[in-house]
N, CA and C of each residue as an Amber inpcrd file, in Angstrom:
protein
   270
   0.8470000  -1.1870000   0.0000000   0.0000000   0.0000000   0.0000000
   0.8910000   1.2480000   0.0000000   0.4410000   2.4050000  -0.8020000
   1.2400000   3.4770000  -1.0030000   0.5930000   4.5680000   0.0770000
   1.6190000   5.0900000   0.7340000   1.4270000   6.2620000   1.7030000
   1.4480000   7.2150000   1.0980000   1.0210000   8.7800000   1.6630000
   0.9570000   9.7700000   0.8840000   1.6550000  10.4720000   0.3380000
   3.0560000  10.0810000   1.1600000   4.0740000  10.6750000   0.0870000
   4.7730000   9.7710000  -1.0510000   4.6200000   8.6600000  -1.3760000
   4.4110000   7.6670000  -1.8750000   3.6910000   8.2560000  -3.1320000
   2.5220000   8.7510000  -2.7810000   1.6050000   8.8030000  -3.9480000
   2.0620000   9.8810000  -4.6830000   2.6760000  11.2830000  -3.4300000
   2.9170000  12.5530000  -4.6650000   4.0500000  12.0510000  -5.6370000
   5.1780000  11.4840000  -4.7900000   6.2330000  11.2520000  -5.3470000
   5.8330000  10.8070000  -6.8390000   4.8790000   9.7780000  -6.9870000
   4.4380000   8.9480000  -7.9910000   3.7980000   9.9390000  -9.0130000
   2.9900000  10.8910000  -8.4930000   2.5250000  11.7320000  -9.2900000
   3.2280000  12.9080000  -9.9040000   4.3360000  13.2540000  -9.0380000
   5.4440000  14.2150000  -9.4710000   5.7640000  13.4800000 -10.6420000
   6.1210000  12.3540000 -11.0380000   7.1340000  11.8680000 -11.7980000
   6.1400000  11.5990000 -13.1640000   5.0390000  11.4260000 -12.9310000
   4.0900000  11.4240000 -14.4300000   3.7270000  12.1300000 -14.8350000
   3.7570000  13.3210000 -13.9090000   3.2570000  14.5580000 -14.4370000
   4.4950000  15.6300000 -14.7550000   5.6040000  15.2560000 -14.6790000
   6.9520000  16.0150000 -14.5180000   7.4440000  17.0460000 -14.2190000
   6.7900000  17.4910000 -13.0820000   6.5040000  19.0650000 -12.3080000
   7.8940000  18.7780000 -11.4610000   7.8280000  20.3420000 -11.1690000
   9.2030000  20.2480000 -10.6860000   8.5180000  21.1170000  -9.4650000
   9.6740000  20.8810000  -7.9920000   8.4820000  20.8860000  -7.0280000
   8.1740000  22.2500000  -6.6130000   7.0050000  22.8230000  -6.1940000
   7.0210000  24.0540000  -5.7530000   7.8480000  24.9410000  -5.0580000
   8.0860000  26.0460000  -5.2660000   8.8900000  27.0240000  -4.9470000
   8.1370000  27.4280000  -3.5240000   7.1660000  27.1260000  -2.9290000
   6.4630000  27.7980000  -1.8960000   5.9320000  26.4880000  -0.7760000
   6.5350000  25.7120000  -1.2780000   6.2090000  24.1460000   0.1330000
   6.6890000  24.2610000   0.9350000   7.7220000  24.9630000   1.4770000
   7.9880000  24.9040000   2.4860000   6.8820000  26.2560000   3.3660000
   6.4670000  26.9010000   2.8970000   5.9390000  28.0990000   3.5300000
   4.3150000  27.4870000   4.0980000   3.9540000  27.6740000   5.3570000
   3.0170000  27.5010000   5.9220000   1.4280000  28.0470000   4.9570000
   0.3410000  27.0180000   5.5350000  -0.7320000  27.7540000   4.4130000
  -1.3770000  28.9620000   5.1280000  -1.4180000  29.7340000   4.1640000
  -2.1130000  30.9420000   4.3890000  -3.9760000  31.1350000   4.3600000
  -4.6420000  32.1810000   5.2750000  -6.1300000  31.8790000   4.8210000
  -6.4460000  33.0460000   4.7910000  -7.4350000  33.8860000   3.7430000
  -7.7080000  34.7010000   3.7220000  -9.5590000  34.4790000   3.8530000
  -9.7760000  35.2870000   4.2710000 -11.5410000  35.3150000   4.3180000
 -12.0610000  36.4640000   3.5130000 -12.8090000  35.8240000   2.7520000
 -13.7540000  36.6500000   1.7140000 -14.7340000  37.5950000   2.2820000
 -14.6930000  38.8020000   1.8710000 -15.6270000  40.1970000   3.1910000
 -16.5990000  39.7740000   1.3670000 -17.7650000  39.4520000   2.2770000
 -19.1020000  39.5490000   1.6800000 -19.7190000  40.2640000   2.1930000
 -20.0200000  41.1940000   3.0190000 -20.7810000  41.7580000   3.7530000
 -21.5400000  40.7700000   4.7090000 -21.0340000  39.9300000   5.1610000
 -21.9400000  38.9830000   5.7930000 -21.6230000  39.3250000   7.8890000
 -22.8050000  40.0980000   7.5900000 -22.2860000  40.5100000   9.0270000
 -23.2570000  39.3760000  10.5420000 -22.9500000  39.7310000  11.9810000
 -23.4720000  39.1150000  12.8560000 -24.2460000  40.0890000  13.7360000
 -25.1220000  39.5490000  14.3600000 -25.5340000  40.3460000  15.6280000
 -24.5370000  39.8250000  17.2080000 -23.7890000  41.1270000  17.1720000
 -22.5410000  40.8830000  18.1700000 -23.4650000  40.3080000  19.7970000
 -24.6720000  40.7410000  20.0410000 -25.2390000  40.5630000  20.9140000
 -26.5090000  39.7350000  20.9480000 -26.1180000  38.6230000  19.7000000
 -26.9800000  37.2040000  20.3780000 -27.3690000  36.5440000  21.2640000
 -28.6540000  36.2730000  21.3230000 -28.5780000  35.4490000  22.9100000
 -28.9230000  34.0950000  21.9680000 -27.7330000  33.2770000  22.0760000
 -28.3000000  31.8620000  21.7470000 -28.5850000  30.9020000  22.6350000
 -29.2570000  31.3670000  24.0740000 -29.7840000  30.4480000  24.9200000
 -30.9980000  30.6410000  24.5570000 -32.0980000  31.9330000  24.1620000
 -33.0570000  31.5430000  24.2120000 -33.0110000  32.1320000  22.3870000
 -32.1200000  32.2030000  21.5440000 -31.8870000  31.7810000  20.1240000
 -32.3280000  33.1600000  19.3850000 -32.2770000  34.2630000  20.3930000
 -33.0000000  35.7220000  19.7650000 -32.3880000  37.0670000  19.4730000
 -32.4990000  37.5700000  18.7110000 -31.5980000  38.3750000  17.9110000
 -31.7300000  39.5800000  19.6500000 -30.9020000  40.4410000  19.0560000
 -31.3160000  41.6440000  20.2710000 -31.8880000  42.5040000  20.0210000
 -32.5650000  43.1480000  21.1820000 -34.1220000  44.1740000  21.1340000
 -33.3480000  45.1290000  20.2040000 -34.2970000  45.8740000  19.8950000
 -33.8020000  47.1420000  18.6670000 -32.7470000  46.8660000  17.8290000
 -32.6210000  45.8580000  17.0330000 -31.5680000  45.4560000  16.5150000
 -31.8190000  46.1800000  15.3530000 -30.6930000  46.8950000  14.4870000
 -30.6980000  47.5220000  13.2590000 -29.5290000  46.4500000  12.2440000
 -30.0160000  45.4000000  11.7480000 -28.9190000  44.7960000  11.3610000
 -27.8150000  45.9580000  10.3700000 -28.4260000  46.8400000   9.5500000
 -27.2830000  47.5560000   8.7350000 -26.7260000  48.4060000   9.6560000
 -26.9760000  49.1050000  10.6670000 -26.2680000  49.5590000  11.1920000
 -25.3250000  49.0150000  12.6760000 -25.9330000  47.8200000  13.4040000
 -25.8170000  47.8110000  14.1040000 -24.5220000  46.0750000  14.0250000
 -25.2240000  45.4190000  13.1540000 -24.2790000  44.5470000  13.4490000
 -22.9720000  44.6950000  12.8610000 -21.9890000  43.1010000  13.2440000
 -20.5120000  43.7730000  12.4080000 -20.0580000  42.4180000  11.9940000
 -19.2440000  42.3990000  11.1120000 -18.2900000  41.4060000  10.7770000
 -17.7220000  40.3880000  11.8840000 -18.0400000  39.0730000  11.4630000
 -18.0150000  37.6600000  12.4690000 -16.2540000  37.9130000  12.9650000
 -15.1900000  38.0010000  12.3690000 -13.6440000  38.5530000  13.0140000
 -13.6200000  39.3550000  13.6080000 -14.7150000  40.7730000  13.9210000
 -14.1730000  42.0130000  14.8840000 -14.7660000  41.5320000  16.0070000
 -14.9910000  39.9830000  16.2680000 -15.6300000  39.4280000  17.4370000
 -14.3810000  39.2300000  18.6000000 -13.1930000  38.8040000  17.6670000
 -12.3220000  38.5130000  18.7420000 -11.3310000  39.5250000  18.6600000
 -10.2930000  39.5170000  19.2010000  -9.3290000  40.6950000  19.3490000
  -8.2710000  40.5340000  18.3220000  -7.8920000  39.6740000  18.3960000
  -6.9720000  39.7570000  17.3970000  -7.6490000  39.0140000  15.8400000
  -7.0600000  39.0390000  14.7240000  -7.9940000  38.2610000  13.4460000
  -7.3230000  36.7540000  13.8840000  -8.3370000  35.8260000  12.9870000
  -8.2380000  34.6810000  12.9510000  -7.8570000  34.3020000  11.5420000
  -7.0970000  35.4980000  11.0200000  -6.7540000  34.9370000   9.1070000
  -5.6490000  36.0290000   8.8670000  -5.1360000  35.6410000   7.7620000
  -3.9820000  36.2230000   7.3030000  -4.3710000  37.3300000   6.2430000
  -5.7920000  37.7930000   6.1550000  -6.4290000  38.8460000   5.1280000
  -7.7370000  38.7300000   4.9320000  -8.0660000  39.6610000   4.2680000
  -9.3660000  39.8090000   4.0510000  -9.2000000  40.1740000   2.4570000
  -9.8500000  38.9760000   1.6220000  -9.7880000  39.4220000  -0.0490000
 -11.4990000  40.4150000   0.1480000 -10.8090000  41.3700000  -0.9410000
 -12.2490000  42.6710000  -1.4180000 -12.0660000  42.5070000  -2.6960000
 -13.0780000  42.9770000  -3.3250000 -13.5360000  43.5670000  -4.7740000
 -13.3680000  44.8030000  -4.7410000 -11.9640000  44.7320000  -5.8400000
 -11.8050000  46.1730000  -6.1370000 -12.8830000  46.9240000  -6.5890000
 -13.6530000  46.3640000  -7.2340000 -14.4460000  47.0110000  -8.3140000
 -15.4820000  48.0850000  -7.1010000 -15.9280000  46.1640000  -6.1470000
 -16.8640000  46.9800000  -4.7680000 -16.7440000  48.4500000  -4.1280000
 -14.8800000  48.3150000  -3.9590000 -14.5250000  49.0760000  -2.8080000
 -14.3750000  50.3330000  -4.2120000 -14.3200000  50.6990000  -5.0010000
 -14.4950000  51.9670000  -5.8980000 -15.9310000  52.4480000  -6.1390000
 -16.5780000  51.6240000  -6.0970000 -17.5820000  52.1200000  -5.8770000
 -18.5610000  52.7520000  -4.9150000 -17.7350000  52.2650000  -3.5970000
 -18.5960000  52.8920000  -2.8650000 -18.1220000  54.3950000  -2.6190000
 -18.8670000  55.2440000  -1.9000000 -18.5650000  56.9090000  -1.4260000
 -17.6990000  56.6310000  -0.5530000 -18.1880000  55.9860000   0.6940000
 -18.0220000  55.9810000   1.9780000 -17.2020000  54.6870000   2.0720000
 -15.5290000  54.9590000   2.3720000 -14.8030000  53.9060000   3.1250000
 -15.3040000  52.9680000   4.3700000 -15.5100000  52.2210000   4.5680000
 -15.1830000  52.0440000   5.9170000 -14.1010000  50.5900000   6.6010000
 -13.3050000  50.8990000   7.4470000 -12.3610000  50.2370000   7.8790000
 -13.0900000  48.0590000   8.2060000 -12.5970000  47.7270000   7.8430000
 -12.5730000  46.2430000   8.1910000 -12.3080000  45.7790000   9.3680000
């Protein structure tokens, strides 16, 4: 039975790639800003958004939850971010 390095090895050699310039470098993750924001003040014990909630104004992006980010970037649409008037910080 072939192990997994077994298998690239095998596949390096049929496919005749020569090996990446970037394997040794740890993987990177970037998170896609869709506008997909949260209500920072959920109650998921009894599963209910919070009183006066304004989702466009009030909620925020699921990463400004913790203190530091949990990713190495945030990919945007250039096209998005020219279009809008109003910057606003990530």
């Amino acid at each position: 039975m072939l192990n997994k390095k077994s298998i690239e090895e095998e596949l390096d050699k049929f496919l005749k790639l020569p090996p990446a310039v970037n394997k040794h470098l740890a993987m990177r993750y970037f998170i896609p800003e869709w506008d997909d924001k949260v209500d920072a003040s959920y109650d998921f014990i009894r599963d209910e958004f919070s009183a006066n909630r304004n989702a466009y104004t009030d909620d925020i992006y699921a990463h400004q939850i913790y203190g530091q980010g949990n990713y190495d970037g945030i990919l945007v649409s250039k096209v998005i971010v020219d279009k809008k008037k109003v910057k606003e910080p990530i």
